[in-house]
C-alpha positions as CSV (number, residue, x, y, z in Angstrom):
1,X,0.0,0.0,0.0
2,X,1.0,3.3,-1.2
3,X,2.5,5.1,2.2
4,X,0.2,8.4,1.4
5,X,-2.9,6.0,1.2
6,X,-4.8,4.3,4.3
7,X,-7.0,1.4,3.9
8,X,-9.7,3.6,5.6
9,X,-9.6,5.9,2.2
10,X,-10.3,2.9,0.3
11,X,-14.4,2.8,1.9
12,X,-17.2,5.6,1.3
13,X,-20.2,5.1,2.4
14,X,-23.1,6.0,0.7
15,X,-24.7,9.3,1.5
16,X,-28.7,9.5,0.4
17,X,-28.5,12.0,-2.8
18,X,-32.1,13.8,-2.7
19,X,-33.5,13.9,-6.4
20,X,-36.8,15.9,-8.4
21,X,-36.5,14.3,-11.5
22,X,-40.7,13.5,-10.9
23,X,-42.5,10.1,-9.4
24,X,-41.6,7.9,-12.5
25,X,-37.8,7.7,-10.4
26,X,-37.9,7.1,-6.8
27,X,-35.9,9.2,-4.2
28,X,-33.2,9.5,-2.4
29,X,-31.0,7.4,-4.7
30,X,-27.0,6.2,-4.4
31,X,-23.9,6.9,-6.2
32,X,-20.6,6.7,-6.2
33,X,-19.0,9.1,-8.3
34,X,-15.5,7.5,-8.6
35,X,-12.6,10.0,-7.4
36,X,-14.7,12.3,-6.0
37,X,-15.8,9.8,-3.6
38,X,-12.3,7.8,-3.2
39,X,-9.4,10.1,-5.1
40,X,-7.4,7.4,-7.9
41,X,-11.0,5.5,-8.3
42,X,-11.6,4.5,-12.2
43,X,-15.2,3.5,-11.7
44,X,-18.1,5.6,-11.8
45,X,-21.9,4.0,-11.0
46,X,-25.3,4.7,-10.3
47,X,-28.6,3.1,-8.4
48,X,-31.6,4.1,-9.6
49,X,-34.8,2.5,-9.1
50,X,-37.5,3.6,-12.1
51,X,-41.3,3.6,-11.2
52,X,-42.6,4.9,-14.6
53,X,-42.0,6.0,-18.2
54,X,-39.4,8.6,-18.9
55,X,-37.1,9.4,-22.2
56,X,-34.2,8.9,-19.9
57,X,-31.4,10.7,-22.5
58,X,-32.5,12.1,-25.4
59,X,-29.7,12.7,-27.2
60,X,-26.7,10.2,-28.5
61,X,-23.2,10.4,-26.9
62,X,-20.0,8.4,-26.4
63,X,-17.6,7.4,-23.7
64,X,-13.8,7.2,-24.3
65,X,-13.9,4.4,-21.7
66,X,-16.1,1.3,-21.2
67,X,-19.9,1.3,-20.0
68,X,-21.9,-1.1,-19.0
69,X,-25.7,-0.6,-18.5
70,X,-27.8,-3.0,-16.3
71,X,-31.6,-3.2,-16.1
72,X,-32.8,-5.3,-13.7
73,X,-36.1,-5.6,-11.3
74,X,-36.2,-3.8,-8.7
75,X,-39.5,-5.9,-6.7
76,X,-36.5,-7.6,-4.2
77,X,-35.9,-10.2,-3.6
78,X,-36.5,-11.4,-7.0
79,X,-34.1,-9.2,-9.5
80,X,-36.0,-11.8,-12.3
81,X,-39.4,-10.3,-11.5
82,X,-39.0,-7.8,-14.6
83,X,-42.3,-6.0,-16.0
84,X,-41.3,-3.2,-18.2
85,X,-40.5,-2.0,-22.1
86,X,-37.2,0.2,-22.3
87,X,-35.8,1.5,-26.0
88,X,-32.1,1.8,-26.2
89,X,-30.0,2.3,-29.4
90,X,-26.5,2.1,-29.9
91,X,-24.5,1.8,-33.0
92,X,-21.3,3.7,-35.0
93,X,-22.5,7.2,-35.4
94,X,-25.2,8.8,-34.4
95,X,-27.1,8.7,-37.8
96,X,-26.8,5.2,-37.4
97,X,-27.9,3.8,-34.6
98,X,-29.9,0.4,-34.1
99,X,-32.6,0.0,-31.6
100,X,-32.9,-2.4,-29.1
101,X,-35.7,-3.3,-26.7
102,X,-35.5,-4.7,-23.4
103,X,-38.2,-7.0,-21.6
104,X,-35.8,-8.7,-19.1
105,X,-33.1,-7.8,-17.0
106,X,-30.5,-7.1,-19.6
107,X,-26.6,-6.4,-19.2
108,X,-25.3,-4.1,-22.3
109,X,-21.7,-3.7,-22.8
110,X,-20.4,-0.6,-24.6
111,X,-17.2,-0.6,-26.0
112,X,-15.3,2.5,-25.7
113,X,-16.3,4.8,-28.6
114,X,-19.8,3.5,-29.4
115,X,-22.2,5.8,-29.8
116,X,-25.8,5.2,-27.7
117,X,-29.0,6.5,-26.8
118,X,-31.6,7.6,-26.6
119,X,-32.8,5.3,-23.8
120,X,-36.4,5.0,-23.1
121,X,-38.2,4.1,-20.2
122,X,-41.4,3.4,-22.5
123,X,-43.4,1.2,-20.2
124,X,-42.7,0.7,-16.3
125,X,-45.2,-2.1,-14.6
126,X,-43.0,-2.8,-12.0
127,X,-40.1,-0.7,-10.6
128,X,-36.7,-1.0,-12.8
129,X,-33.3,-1.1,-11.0
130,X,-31.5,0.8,-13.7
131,X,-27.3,1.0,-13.3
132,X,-24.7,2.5,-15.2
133,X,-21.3,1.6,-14.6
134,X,-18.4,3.5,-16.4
135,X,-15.1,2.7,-16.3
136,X,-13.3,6.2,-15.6
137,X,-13.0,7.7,-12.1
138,X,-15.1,11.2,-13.6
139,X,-18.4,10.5,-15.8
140,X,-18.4,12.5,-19.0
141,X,-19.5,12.0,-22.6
142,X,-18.9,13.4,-25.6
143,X,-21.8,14.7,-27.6
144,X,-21.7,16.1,-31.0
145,X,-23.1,19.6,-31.8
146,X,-23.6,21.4,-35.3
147,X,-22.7,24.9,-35.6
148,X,-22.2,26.8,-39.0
149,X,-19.3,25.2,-40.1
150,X,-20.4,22.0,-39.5
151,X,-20.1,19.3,-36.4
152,X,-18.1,19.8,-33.8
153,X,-17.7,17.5,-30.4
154,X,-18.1,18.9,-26.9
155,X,-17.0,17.0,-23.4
156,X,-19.3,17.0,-21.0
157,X,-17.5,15.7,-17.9
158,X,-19.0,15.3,-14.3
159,X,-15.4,17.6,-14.0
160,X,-16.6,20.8,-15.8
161,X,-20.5,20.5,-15.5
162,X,-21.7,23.0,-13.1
163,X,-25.1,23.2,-12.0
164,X,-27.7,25.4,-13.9
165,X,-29.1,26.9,-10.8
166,X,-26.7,27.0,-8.5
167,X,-23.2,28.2,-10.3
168,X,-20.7,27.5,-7.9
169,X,-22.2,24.3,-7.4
170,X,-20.9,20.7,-9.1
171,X,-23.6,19.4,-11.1
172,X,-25.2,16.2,-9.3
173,X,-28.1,15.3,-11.8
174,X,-30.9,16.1,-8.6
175,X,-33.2,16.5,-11.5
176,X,-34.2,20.2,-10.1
177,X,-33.5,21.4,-13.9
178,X,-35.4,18.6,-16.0
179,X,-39.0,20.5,-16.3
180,X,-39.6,18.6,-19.0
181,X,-38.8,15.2,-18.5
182,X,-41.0,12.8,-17.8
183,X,-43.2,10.6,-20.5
184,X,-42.0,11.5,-24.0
């Protein structure tokens, strides 16, 4: 062990995080967010449980690093008892994306590089334990923008996003922005 490292700096415990996204996603949830929570971490995941329909992202992006998404249910014991329809898409470019539609707990593996989403909550009958797991210490994703001279590609890292309402505040996706999501 690194002698500027204790073992006790290897453990966080989870703190509640408070969310408004709206009643289809149950609050508080958990997260660690990788080196923020333990400094040198390369792993960045969330615990969400999802009570209803919701276009979770809108808009395709990719990860320089490894992602894996898990849907699972969230009625526990019993991860298997699944009741829901969710639309995901991944694929090369974003012009060219294939969908994908999960009925049963699902892993996805995304390589680094591929392009995905949107991802649809279309139909929630039962509560949805919904992870994603990156493999980078600070979540970001690069999204691609089009501005007069054509596309460009923007990062948008846990790092540099700053909440909308609250400027000297880090970004913690509490959902407090997100009027409009919900059912779409």
């Amino acid at each position: 062990m690194a002698d500027n490292i204790s073992y006790r700096d290897l453990i966080y415990e989870f703190v509640p995080q408070e969310t408004y996204w709206g009643d289809w996603c149950h609050s508080p949830q958990a997260y660690f967010r990788g080196a923020r929570d333990i400094p040198g971490a390369k792993f960045n995941v969330g615990f969400q449980i999802f009570k209803g329909p919701v276009l979770l992202e809108r808009e395709p992006h990719f990860h320089r690093e490894e992602e894996y998404l898990f849907f699972l249910g969230a009625v526990f014991p019993d991860v298997f008892d699944f009741d829901a329809e969710i639309e995901f898409f991944m694929g090369d470019s974003p012009d060219q994306l294939e969908k994908f539609v999960i009925t049963k707990p699902t892993a996805i593996r995304l390589p680094p590089l591929t392009w995905h989403c949107p991802l649809r909550f279309k139909r929630v009958s039962k509560p949805v334990l919904f992870q994603a797991a990156l493999l980078h210490g600070d979540f970001g994703a690069v999204k691609r923008r089009e501005g007069p001279d054509g596309f460009y590609y923007v990062y948008e890292g846990e790092s540099v996003r700053s909440c909308v309402l609250e400027k000297n505040k880090r970004c913690v996706f509490c959902g407090r922005c997100f009027k409009d999501f919900g059912e779409g």
